[in-house]
N, C-alpha and C positions, 0 to 999 in steps of 0.2 A: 237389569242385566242385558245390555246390546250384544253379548259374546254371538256371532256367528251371525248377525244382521247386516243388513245395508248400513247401517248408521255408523256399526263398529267400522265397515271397508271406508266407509267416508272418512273419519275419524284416522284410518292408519294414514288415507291418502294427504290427508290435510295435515300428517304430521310430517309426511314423509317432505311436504312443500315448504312446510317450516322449516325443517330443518335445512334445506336443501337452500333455500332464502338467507338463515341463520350463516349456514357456512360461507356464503357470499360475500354476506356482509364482512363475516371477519378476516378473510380475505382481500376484501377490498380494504377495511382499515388499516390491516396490516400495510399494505400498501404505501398507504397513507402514513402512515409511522414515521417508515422508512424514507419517504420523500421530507416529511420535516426535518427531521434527525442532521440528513441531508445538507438540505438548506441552511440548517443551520452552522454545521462544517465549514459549507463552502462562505457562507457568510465570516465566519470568523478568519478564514482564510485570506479572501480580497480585502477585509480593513487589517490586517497585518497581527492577527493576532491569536499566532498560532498557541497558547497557553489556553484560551477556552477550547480551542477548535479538538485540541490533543486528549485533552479534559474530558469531551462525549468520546470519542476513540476510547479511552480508559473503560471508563463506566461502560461501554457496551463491552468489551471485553473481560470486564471482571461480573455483567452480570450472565443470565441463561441467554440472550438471544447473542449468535453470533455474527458476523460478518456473509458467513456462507449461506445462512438463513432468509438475505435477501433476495427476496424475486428476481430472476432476469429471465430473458429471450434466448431461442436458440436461433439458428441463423434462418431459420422461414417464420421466425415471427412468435412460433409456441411457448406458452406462458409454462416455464419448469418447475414444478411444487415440489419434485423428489430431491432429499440434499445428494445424492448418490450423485441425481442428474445433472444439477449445477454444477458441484463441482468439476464433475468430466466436460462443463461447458467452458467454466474460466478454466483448465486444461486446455483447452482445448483452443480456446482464445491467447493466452499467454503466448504458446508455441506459435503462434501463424503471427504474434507482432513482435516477436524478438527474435523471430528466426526467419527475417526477409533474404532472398535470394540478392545475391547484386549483380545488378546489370550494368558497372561499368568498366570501359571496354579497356582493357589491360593496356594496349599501345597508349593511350591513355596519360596511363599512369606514370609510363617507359619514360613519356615525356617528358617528366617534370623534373626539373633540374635539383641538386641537391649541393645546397651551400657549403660550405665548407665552414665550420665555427671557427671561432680567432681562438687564437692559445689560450687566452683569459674566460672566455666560456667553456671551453673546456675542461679547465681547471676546476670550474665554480661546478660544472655539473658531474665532477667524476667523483670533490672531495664528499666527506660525513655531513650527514648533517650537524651543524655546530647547535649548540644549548640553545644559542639566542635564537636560532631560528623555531626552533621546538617553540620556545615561549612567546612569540611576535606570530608564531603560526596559531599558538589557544587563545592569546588574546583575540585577534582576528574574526574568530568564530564567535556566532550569534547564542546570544542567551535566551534562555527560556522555549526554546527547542525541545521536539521530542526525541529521545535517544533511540539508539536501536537495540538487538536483543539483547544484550549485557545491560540494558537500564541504565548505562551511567551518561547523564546529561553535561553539557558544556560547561555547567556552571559547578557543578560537583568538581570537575577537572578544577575549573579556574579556583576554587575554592582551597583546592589542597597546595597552591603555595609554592616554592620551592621545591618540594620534596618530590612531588607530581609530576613537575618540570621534568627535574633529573632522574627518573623512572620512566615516563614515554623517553627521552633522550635516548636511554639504555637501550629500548626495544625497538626503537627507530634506528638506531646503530646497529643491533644485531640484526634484523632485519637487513638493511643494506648490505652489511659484510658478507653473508651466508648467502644471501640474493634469495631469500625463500622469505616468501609475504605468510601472514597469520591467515590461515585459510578463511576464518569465520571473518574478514576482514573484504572476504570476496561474496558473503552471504548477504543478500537483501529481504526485508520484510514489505508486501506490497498492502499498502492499505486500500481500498477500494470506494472510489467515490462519485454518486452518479450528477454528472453534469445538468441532468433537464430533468425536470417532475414530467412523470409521466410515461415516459421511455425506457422500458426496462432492458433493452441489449446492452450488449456486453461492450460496444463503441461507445454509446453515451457514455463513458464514463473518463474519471480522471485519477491515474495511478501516483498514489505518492509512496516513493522509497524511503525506509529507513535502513541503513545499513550499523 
């Protein structure tokens, strides 16, 4: 029984080290996780192939660790563990790069001259959109794309045919007539992706939108 000895105070000390070791450790792996995960992203991204890239996006979202989970910086460098804290960081980041002041100078602007369109472009931009253009507008669009929050993909579109066609047609008309857009239409989803292993601020990274 060491209860109340020198050996037992060694024994709490030399726990307190391990653990204190222990939590490092898995703090740094984490880290580490996160930077392959990453890499891997961005890899699937530059060979053009965004179906696996979308693919870890999924899976880290359907399992427990989430996007806000990863490490970043605050702006003097300090490494933020608390989720509270992060997020009040990308807050706080978002706002200061979408909401830049501008600085150009109005006379400027006074200046530039303003064409006048011919009849016939005027025509073309005032009439409906017509059917064919709906359908030359979905084929157009790239397959195997991630969708945005309503989950329906380009190819689900392309897949329903005629009927699909003349359904966005409908809501692409009424839209135009009434001049009121689908609000969720103005909604963006920002996915978060850090450009450099190793760099946890909130600059090293690269936002992709799904709307």
């Amino acid at each position: 029984n060491h209860r109340g000895t020198n050996l037992e105070a060694n024994y709490r000390n030399k726990y307190k080290r391990l653990r204190k070791l222990a939590k490092t450790k898995i703090e740094h792996r984490q880290e580490e996780y996160w930077d392959e995960i990453c890499e891997d992203i961005e890899k699937f991204i530059k060979i053009n192939d965004p179906a696996n890239a979308f693919s870890i996006i999924r899976r880290l979202k359907r399992g427990n660790k989430r996007v806000e989970n990863m490490p970043i910086k605050d702006k003097n460098g300090k490494l933020l563990v608390n989720s509270t804290d992060r997020l009040e960081r990308w807050r706080e980041y978002f706002c200061e790069l979408f909401n830049i002041h501008s600085t150009v100078d109005p006379d400027v602007i006074n200046e530039i001259q303003i064409t006048t369109p011919s009849r016939s472009d005027l025509e073309r931009q005032n009439a409906q959109p017509s059917i064919e253009e709906v359908e030359r507008a979905l084929n157009q669009m790239k397959s195997r794309k991630a969708p945005g929050s309503d989950e329906v993909t380009a190819d689900i579109l392309k897949a329903g045919g005629e009927p699909v066609i003349k359904w966005l047609h409908e809501i692409f008309n009424d839209v135009w007539e009434n001049e009121k857009m689908v609000k969720e239409w103005s909604s963006a989803t920002l996915v978060r992706l850090y450009k450099n292993k190793g760099d946890k601020s909130c600059v090293t990274i690269t936002e992709v939108s799904h709307y």
